[in-house]
C-alpha positions as CSV (number, residue, x, y, z in Angstrom):
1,X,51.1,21.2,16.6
2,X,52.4,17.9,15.2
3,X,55.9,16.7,16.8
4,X,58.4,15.1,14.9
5,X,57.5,12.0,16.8
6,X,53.7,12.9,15.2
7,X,52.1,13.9,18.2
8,X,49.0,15.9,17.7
9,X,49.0,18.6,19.9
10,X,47.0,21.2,18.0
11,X,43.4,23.3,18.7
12,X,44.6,25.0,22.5
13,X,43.9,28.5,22.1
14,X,43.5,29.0,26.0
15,X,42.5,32.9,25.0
16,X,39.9,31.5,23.0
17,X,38.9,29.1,25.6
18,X,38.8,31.4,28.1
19,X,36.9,34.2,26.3
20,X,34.2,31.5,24.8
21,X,33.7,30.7,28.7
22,X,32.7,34.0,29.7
23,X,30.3,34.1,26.8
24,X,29.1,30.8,27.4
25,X,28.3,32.0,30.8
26,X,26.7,35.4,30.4
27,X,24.1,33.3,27.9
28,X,23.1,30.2,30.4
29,X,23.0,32.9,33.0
30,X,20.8,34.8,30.7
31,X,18.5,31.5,30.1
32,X,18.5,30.1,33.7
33,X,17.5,33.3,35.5
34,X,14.2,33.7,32.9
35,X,12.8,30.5,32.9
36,X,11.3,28.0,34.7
37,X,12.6,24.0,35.6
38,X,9.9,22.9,32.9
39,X,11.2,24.9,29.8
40,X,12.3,22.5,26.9
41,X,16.1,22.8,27.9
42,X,17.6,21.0,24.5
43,X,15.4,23.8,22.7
44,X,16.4,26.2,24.5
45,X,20.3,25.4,23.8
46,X,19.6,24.7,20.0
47,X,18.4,27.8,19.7
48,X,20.4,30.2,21.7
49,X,23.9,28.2,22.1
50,X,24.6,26.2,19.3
51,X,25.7,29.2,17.1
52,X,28.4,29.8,19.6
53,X,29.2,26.5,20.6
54,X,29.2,25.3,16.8
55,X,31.9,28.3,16.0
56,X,33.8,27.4,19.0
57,X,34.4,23.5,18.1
58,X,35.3,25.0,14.2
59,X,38.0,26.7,15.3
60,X,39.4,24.0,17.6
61,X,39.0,21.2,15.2
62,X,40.7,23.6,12.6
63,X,43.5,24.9,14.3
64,X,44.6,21.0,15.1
65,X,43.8,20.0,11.7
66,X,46.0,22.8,9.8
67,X,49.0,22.2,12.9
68,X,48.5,18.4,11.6
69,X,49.5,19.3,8.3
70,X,46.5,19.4,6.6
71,X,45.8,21.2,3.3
72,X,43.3,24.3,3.5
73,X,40.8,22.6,2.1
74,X,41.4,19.1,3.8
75,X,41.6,20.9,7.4
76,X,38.2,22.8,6.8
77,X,36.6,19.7,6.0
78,X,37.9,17.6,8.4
79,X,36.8,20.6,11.0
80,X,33.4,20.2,9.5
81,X,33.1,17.2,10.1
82,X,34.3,16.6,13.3
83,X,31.6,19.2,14.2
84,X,28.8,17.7,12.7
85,X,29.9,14.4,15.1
86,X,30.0,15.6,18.1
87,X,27.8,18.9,18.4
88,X,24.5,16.9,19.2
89,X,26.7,15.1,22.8
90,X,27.5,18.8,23.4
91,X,24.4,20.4,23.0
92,X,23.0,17.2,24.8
93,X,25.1,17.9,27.6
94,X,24.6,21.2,27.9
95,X,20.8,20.7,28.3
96,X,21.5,18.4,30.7
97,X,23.4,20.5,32.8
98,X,20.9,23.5,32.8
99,X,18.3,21.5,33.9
100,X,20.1,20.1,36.9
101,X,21.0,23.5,37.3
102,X,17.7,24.7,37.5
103,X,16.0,22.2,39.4
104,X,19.1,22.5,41.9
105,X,18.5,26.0,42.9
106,X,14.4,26.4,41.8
107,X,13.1,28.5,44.6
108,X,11.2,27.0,46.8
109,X,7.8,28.9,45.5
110,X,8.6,27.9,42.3
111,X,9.6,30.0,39.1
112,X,13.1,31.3,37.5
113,X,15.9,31.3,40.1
114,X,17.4,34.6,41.1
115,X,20.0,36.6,38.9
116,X,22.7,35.7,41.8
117,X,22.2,31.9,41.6
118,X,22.0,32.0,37.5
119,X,25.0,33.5,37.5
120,X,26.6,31.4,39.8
121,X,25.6,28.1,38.0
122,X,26.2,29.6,34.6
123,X,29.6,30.0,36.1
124,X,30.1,26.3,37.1
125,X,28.8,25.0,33.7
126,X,30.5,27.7,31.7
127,X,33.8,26.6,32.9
128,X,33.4,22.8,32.3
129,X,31.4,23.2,28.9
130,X,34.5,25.4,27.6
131,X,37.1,22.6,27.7
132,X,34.9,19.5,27.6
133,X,33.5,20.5,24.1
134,X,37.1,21.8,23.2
135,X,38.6,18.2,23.9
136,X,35.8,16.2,22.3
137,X,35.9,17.6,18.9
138,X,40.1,17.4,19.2
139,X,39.7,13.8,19.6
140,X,37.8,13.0,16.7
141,X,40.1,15.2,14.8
142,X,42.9,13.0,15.9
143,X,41.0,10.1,15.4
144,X,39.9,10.9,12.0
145,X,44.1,11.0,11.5
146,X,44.9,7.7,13.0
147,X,45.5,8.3,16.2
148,X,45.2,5.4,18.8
149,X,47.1,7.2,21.9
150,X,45.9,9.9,24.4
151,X,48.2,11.2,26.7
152,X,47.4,14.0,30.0
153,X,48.9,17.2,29.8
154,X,48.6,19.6,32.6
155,X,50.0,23.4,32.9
156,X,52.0,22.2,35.3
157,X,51.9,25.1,37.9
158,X,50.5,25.2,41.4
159,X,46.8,25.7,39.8
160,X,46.6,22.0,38.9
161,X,44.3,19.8,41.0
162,X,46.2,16.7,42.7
163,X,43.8,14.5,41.0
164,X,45.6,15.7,38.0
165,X,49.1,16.2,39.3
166,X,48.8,12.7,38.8
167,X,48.1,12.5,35.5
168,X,50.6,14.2,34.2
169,X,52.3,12.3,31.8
170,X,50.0,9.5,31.6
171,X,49.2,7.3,27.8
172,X,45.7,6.0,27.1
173,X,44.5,3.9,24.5
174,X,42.0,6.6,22.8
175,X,38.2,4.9,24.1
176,X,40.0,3.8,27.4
177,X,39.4,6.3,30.4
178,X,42.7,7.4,32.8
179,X,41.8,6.7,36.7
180,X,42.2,9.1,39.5
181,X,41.4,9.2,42.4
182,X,39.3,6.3,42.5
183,X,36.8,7.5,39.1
184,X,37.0,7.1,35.5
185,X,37.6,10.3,33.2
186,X,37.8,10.2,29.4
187,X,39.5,13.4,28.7
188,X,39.1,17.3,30.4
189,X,36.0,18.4,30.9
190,X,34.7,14.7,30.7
191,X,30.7,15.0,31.5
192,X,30.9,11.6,33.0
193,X,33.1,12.3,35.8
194,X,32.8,13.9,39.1
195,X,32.3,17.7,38.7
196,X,35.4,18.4,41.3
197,X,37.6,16.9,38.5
198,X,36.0,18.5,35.9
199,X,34.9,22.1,36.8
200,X,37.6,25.1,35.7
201,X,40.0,22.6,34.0
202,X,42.5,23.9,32.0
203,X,44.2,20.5,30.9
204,X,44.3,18.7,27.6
205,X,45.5,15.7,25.9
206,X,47.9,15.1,23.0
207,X,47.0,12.2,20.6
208,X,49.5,9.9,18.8
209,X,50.0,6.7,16.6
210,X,52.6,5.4,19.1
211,X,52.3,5.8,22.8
212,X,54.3,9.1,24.2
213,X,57.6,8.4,25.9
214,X,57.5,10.6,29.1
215,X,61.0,11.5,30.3
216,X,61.3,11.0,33.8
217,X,63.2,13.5,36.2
């Protein structure tokens, strides 16, 4: 939601998140375990995925623009369009991914992998698709509302990674990546980074005009 201090803090429906995930997974399972390394991936996704993955970012980029303040109206279209930016990096990705996937674990006399391994993989991406294409269309939201700040929040339980411990807290120019443990990551989920600091996150960021005082203990 927006803080008095206008923080944006809005679109984190973890129930949603979580329950897109498992669908997510049950479809890339579904494609992985039928076809072969050499099947047009980015065809594949547009065709079977971006329904789901095109609701999913609607209802992010929605819920932050209505918790901005945002007229009805003004919200939907500013969802709308945030969507229309960034679905093609998603569905990009997502391609990507399955085809690493599949040429990771193609047996070794060639053909579909096995239902086990599908599963497994659809798993992994499942997990890090949910909350990277969560947390891109959330940032152009905010930038399409003059944010210029990005700051790491973390459930801050005994789930959290150390890699992110660490970033709890922390204030980023938006377009400037936070550092840990020695690599570069744009935001949760970030396709860029290492897939052990990436993989099952359940972390976020808040976006303001002003950089976020963090009280200290």
């Amino acid at each position: 939601m927006t803080a008095p201090d206008g923080t944006l803090d809005g679109g984190i429906d973890e129930q949603d998140r979580d329950q897109t995930e498992v669908q997510l997974a049950l479809a890339v399972a579904t494609l992985l375990a039928a076809k072969t390394v050499t099947a047009p991936w980015s065809e594949l996704v547009t065709a079977r995925l971006s329904g789901m993955l095109r609701a999913y970012l609607q209802r992010a980029a929605l819920d932050m623009a209505r918790n901005a303040g945002l007229d009805p109206g003004e919200a939907t279209q500013a969802a709308s369009d945030a969507v229309a930016a960034v679905i093609g990096d998603v569905e990009q990705h997502t391609a990507a991914w399955l085809k690493i996937a599949a040429e990771d674990r193609r047996p070794k006399g060639g053909g579909p992998m096995s239902g086990d391994d599908a599963r497994e993989a659809a798993g992994i991406i499942a997990r890090t698709l949910a909350t990277y294409a969560r947390e891109v269309v959330r940032e152009h939201v905010a930038l399409t509302l003059g944010s210029l700040y990005k700051t790491w929040v973390t459930r801050q339980d005994d789930r959290v990674r150390p890699g992110h411990v660490t970033l709890q807290g922390k204030t980023k120019r938006i377009g400037r990546p936070f550092v840990t443990e020695g690599h570069d990551i744009r935001y949760p989920g970030d396709p860029r980074a290492p897939l052990h600091l990436t993989a099952g996150c359940r972390c976020h960021l808040a976006y303001s005009k002003n950089p976020i005082k963090t009280r200290r203990p």
